[in-house]
C-alpha positions as CSV (number, residue, x, y, z in Angstrom):
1,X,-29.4,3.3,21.7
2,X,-30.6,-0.1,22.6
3,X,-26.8,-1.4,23.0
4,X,-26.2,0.3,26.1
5,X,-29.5,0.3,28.0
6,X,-28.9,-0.3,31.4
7,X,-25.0,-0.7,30.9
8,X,-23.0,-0.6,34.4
9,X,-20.5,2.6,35.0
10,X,-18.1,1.1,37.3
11,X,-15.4,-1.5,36.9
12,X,-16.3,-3.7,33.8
13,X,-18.4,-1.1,32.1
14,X,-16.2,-0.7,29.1
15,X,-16.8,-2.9,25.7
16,X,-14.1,-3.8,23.4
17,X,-14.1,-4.7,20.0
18,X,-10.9,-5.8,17.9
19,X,-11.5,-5.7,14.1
20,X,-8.8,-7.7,12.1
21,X,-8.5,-6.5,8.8
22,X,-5.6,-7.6,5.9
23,X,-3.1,-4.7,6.6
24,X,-3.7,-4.5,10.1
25,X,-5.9,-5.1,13.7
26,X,-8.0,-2.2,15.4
27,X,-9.3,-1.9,18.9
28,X,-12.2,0.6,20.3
29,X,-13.5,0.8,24.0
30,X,-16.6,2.5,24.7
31,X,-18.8,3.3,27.7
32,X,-22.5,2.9,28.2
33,X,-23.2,5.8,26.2
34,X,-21.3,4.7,23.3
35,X,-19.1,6.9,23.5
36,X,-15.1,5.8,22.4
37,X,-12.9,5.8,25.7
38,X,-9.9,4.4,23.9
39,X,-8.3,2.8,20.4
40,X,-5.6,1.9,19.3
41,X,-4.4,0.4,15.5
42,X,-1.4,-1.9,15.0
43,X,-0.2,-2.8,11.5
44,X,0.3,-6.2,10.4
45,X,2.9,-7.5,7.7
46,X,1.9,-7.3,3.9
47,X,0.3,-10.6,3.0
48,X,2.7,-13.0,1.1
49,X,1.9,-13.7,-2.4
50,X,2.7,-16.7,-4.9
51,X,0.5,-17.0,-8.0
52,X,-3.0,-17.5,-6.8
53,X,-1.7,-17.9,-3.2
54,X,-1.9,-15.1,-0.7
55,X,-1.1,-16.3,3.3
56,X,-0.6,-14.4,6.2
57,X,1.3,-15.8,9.6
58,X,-1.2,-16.4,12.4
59,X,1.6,-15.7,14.6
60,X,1.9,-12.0,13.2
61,X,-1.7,-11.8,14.6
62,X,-0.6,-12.5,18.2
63,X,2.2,-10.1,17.6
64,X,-0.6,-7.3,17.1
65,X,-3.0,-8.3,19.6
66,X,-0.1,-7.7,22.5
67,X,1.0,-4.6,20.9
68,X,-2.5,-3.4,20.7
69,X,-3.8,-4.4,24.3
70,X,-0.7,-2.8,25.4
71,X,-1.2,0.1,23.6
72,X,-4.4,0.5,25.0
73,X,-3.6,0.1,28.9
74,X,-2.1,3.1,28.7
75,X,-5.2,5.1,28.3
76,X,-7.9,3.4,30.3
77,X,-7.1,0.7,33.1
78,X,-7.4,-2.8,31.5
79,X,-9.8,-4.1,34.6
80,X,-12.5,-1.7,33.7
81,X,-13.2,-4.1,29.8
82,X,-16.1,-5.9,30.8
83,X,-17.0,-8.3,27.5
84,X,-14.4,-8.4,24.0
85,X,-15.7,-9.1,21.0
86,X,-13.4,-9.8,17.8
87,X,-14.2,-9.4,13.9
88,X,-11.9,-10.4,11.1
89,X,-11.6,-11.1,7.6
90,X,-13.9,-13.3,5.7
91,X,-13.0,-16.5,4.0
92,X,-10.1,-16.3,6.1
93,X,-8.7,-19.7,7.4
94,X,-6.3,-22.5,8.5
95,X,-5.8,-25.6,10.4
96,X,-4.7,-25.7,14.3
97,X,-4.1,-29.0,16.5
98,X,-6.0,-29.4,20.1
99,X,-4.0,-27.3,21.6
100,X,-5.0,-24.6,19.2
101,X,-1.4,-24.1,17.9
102,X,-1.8,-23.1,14.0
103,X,-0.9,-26.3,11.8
104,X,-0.8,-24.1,8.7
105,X,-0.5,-20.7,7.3
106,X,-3.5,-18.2,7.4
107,X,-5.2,-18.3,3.9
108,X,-6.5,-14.8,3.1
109,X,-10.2,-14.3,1.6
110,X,-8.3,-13.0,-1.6
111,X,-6.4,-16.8,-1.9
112,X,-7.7,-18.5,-5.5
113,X,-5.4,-21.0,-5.8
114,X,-8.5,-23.5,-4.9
115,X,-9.8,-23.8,-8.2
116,X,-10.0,-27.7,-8.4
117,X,-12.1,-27.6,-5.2
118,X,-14.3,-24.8,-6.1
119,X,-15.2,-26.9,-9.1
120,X,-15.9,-30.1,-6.6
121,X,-17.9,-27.9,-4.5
122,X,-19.7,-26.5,-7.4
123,X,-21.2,-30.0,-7.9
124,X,-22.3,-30.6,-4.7
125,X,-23.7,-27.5,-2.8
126,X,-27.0,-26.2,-3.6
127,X,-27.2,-22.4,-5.4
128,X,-27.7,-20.4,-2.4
129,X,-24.8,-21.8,-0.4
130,X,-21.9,-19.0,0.6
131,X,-19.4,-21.7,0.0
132,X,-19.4,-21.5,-3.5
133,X,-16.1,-19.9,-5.3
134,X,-12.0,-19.8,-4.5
135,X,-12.8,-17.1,-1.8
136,X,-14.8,-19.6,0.4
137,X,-13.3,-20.7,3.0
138,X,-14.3,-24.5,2.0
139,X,-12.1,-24.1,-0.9
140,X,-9.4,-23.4,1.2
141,X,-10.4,-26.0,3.5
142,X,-10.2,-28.5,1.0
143,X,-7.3,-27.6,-0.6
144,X,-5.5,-27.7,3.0
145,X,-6.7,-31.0,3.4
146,X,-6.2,-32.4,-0.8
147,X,-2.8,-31.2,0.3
148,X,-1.6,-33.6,3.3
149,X,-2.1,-30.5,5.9
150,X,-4.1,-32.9,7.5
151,X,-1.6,-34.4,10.6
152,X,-2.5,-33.7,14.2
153,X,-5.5,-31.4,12.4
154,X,-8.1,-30.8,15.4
155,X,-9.9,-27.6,13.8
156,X,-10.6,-25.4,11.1
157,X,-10.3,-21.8,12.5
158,X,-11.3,-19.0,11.0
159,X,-9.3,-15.1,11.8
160,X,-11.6,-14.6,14.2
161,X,-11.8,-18.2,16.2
162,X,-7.8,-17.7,16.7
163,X,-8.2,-14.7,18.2
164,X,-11.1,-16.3,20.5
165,X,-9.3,-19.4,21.2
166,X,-6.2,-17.5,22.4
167,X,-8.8,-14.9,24.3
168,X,-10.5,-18.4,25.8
169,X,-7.3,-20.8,26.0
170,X,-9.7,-23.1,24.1
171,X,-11.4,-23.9,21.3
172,X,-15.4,-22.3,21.4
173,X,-18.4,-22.2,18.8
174,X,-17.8,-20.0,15.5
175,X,-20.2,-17.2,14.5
176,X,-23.0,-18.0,11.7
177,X,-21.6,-15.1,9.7
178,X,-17.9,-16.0,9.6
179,X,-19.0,-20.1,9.2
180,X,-21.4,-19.0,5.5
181,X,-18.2,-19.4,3.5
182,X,-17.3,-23.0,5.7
183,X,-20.4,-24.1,4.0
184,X,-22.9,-23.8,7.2
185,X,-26.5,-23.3,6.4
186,X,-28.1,-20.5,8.2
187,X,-31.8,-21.3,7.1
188,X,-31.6,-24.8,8.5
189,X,-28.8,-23.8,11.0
190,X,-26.8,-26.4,10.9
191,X,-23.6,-27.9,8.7
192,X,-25.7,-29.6,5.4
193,X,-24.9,-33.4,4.3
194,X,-23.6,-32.4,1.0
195,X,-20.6,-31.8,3.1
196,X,-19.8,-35.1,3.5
197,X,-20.0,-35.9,-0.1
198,X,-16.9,-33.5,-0.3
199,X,-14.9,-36.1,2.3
200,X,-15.5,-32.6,5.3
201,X,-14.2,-34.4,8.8
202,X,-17.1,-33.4,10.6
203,X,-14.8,-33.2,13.9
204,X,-13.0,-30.2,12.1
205,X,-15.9,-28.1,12.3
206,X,-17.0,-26.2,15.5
207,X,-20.8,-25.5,17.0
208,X,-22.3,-22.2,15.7
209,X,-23.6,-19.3,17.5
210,X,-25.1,-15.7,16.6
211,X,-22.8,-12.6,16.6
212,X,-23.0,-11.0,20.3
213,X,-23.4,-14.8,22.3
214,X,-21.7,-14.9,24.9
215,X,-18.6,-17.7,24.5
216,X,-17.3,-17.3,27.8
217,X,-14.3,-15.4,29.8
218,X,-11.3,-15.2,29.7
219,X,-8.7,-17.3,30.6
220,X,-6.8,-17.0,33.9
221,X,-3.3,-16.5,31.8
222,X,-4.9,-13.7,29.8
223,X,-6.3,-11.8,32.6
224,X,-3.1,-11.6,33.8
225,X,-0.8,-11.3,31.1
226,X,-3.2,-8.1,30.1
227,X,-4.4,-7.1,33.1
228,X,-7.7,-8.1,32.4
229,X,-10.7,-9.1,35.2
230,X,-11.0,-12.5,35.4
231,X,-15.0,-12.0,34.2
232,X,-14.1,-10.4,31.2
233,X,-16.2,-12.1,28.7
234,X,-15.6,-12.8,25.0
235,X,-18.6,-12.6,22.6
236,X,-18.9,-14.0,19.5
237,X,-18.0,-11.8,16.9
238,X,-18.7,-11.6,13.1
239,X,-16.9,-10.3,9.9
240,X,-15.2,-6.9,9.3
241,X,-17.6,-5.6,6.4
242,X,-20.8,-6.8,8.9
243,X,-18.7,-4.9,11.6
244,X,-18.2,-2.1,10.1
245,X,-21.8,-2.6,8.8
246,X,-23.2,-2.5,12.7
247,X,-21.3,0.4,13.4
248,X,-23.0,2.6,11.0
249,X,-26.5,2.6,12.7
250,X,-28.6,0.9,9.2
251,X,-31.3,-1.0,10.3
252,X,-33.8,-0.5,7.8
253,X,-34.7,-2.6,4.4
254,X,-32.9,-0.8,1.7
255,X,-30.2,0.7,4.0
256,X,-27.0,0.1,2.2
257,X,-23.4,0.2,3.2
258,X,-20.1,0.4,1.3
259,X,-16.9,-0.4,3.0
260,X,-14.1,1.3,1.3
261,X,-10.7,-0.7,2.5
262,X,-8.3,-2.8,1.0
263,X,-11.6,-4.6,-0.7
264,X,-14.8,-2.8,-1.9
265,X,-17.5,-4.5,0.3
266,X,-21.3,-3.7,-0.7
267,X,-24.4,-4.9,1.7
268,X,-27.7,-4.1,1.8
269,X,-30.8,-4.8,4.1
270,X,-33.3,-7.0,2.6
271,X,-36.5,-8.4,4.1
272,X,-35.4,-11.8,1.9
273,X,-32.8,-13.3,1.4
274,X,-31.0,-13.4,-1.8
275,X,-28.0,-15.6,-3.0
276,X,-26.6,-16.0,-6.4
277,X,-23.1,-17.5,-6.2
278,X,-22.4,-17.4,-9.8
279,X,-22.2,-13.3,-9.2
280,X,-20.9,-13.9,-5.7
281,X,-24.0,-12.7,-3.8
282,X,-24.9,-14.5,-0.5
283,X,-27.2,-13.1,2.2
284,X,-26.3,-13.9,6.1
285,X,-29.4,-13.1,9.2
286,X,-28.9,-9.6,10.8
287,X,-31.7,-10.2,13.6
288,X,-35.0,-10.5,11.9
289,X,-33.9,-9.6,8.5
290,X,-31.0,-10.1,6.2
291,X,-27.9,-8.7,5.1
292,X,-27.7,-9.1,1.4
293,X,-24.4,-8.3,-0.3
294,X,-20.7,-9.2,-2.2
295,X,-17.1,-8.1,-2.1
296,X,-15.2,-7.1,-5.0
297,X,-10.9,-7.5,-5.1
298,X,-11.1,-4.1,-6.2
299,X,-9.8,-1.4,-3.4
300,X,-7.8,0.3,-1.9
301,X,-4.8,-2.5,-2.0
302,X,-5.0,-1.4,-6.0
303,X,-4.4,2.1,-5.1
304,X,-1.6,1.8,-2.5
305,X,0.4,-0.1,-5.2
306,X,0.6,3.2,-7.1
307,X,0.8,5.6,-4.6
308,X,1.5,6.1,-0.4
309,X,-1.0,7.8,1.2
310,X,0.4,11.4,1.1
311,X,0.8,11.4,-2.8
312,X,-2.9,10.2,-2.6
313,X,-3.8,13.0,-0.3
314,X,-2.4,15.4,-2.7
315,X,-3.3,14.0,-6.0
316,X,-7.3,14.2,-4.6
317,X,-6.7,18.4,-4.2
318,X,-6.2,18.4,-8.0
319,X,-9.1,15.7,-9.0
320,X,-11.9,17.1,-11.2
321,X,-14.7,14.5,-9.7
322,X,-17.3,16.4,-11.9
323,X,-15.7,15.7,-15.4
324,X,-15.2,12.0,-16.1
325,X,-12.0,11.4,-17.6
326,X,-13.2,8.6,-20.1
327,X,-10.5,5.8,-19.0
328,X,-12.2,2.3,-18.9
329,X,-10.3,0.8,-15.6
330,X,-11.4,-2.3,-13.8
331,X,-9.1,-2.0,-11.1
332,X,-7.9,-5.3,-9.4
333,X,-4.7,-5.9,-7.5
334,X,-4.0,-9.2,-9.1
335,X,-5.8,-11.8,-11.9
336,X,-9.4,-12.5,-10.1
337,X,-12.7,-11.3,-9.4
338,X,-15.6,-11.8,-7.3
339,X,-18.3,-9.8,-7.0
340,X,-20.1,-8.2,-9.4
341,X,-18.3,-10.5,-11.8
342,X,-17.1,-13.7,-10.1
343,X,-14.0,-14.6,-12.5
344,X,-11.1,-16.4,-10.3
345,X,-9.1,-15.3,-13.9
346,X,-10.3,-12.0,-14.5
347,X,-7.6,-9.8,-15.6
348,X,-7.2,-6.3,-14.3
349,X,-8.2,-2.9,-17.1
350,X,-5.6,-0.2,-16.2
351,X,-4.5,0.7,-19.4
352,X,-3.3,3.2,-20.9
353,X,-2.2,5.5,-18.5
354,X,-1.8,9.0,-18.7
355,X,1.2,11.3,-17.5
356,X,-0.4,13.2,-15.4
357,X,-0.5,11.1,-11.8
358,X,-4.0,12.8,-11.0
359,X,-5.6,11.6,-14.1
360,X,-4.5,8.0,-13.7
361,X,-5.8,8.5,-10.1
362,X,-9.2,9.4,-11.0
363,X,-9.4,7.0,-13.3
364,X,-9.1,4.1,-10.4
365,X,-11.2,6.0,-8.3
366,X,-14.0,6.1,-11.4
367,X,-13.5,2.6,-12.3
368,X,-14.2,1.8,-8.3
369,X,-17.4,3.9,-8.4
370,X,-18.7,2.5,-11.7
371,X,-17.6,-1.3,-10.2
372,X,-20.0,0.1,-6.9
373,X,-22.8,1.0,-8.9
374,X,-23.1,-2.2,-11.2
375,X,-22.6,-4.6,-7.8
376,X,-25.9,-2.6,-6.5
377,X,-27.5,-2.9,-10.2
378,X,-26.5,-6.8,-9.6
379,X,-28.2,-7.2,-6.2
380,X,-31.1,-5.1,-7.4
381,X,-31.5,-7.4,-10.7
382,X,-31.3,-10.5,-8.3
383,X,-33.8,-9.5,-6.0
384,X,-32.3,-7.3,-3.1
385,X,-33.7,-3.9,-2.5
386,X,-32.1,-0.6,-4.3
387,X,-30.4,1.3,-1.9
388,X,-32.4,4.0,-0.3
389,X,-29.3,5.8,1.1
390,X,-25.4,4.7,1.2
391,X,-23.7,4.6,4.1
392,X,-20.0,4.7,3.6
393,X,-17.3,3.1,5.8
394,X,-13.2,2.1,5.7
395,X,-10.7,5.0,4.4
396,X,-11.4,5.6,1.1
397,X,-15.0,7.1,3.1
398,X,-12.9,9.9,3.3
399,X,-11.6,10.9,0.3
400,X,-14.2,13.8,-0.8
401,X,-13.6,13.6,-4.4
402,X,-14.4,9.9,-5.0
403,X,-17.7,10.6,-3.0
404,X,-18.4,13.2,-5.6
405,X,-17.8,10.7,-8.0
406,X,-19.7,8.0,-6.4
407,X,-22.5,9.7,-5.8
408,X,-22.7,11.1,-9.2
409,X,-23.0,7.2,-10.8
410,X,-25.2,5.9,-7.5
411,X,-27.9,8.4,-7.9
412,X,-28.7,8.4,-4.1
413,X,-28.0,10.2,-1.3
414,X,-24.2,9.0,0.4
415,X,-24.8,9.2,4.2
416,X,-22.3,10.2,6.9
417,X,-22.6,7.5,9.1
418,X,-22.1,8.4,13.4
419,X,-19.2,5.7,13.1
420,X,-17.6,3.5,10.3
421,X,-14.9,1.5,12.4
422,X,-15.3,-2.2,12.3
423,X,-13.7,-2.1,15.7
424,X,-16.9,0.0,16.9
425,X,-19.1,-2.3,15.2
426,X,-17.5,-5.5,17.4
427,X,-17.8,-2.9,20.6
428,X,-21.5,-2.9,20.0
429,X,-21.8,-6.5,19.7
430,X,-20.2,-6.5,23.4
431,X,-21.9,-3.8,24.9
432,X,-24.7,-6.0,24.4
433,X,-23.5,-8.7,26.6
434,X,-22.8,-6.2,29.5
435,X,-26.3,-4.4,28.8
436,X,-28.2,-7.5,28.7
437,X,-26.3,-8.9,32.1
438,X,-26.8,-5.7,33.6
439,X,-30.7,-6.2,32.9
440,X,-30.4,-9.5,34.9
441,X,-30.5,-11.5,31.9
442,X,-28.6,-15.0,32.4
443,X,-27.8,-14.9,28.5
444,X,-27.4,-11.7,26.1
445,X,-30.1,-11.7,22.9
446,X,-27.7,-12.1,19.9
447,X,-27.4,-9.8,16.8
């Protein structure tokens, strides 16, 4: 693999990459043959929700990221991580002072309490922005500031900045794809003037770099509070479903991946981009190309309110994935939908329900698939390419039965990809740094 051509063996060979996901963070270290030399997974606190409003406490996030760099010192030495690289939620953000200290709460991609500013930004951006919608993160942005969170406010940080500026000890350039939803413009590359028009303090927003550019090392403090070599560098990362999308090896136009997690995630190569924010569609660059997709609130956060993980593991043994069971469920975990519908008051279809657990379970399952199949009938229709093969990542990848099922309504072939993690697909983002540095190259090619 490209990644790890010319990758160093000896101390600082390893790359890490953290995924931060809603329910909790992820770490995988790999070598120069991309092989996994350690991991580790820390859950994080259920999000806390009011109404449209869903936060999470930055603070919980430190929490993790000590528990999980802890965690992994005990399998590999932490002086042999060469270059870290971070991915995290989407839409995901909050306010911090110049110190980096969080002002406010974390609001989650799922938050749609920014109604009023997803109407003002409506009026303003052009079509093929990614800002449009509750789930941007300008809507949240705005609300934050319409709602005097503005005092001592140095920064808008996404998930993934946090992580970086605590990595760094200080503030650094964004990635392109976590800034789409901020409103930046990656045709022009740059933050457009219809921001201003929406009264966007241009000192809150940071320079923007490519996934996999290097943002510098670490600071002296976290070296040694983790052990860490004092040239460890940090990379720009991305967000968890273009992670997990990096992981799986697609490269090709027409090369789709579905991430199965808390949220059902579609993307799909494309040689064009594509946007349509009145379905929720936005493309962001992936090297040459484009990565053409849209996340539904459908997911695994619908199933977990029914059932734990082991009744789910024993319901799938008695699922009939052949025979459809007629129930017309649109599965969401609360009022509001994105993607293939984008309806902030969208009401959830899980009615009636049958006696029998299993039934009820394959019923979700079904109304996932068909909710899969028309989000890839929606990208086709707009323009992106119908998926040659799907690639399928995040837990519910694993669940046999709803595979049957999903590749019953698809009509194409569901690949196995080599990995799926997020956490791999942030490794790989690293490695390159170390490969490329290895090569004698004063700056890494990004992603």
């Amino acid at each position: 693999m490209s990644y790890f051509k010319d990758m160093p063996s000896a101390p600082g060979s390893l790359a890490l990459g953290i995924d931060f996901g809603t329910s909790g963070c992820r770490a995988v270290a790999i070598d120069g043959d991309g092989q996994i030399q350690a991991k580790a997974a820390v859950p994080l606190p259920s999000s806390r929700r009011n109404a449209g409003a869903v936060e999470q406490s930055p603070q919980s996030w430190l929490a993790a990221l000590d528990t999980l760099l802890a965690t992994l010192s005990q399998q590999i030495p932490a002086q042999r991580i060469g270059a870290i690289a971070v991915d995290g939620t989407s839409g995901t953000v909050m306010l911090a002072d110049l110190a980096g200290a969080a002002l406010t709460p974390a609001l989650m991609y799922d938050d749609n309490r920014a109604q009023a500013e997803a109407a003002a930004i409506e009026a303003v951006a052009p079509r093929e922005s990614a800002a449009h919608g509750t789930a941007s993160g300008l809507a949240k942005l705005l609300w934050l500031l319409h709602h005097g969170h503005t005092d001592g406010a140095a920064r808008v940080l996404t998930q993934t900045d946090f992580i970086n500026r605590q990595l760094l000890g200080r503030n650094a350039a964004g990635d392109t794809n976590n800034m789409l939803k901020l409103g930046y413009d990656p045709r022009d590359g740059g933050w457009p003037q219809w921001l201003d028009r929406l009264g966007v303090p241009r000192s809150l927003l940071p320079d923007v770099v490519a996934p996999g550019t290097p943002l510098g090392v670490v600071a002296a403090a976290v070296a040694q509070r983790y052990g860490l070599r004092s040239d460890t560098w940090v990379v720009a990362g991305t967000t968890d479903s273009t992670a997990a999308f990096i992981a799986t090896g697609a490269r090709l136009p027409g090369e789709a991946v579905t991430s199965l997690g808390s949220t059902l995630v579609l993307k799909v190569i494309s040689d064009q981009p594509v946007s349509a924010p009145e379905y929720g569609v936005y493309s962001q660059p992936l090297g040459s190309r484009w990565l053409i997709g849209g996340g539904s609130n459908s997911g695994g956060a619908v199933l977990r309110h029914y059932f734990t993980d082991a009744a789910m593991a024993d319901l799938s043994a008695r699922l009939q994935p052949e025979r459809g069971t007629g129930l017309d469920y649109y599965p969401l975990p609360a009022p509001g939908e994105r993607f293939p519908v984008n309806d902030p008051r969208m009401q959830p279809r899980l009615s009636p329900r049958p006696d029998d657990d299993a039934v009820f379970f394959q019923g979700l399952l079904e109304g996932m698939a068909r909710i899969e199949r028309d989000g890839y009938r929606r990208l086709a229709a707009l323009g992106a390419p119908w998926p040659s093969r799907v690639y399928s990542v995040g837990g519910g990848a694993k669940n046999a039965a709803w595979n049957t099922i999903r590749a019953r309504l698809l009509g194409v072939p569901l690949t196995p990809p080599p990995h799926t993690a997020a956490a791999y697909g942030a490794a790989l983002l690293a490695a390159r740094t170390l490969s490329t540095m290895a090569a004698g190259a004063s700056a890494p090619a990004a992603c």
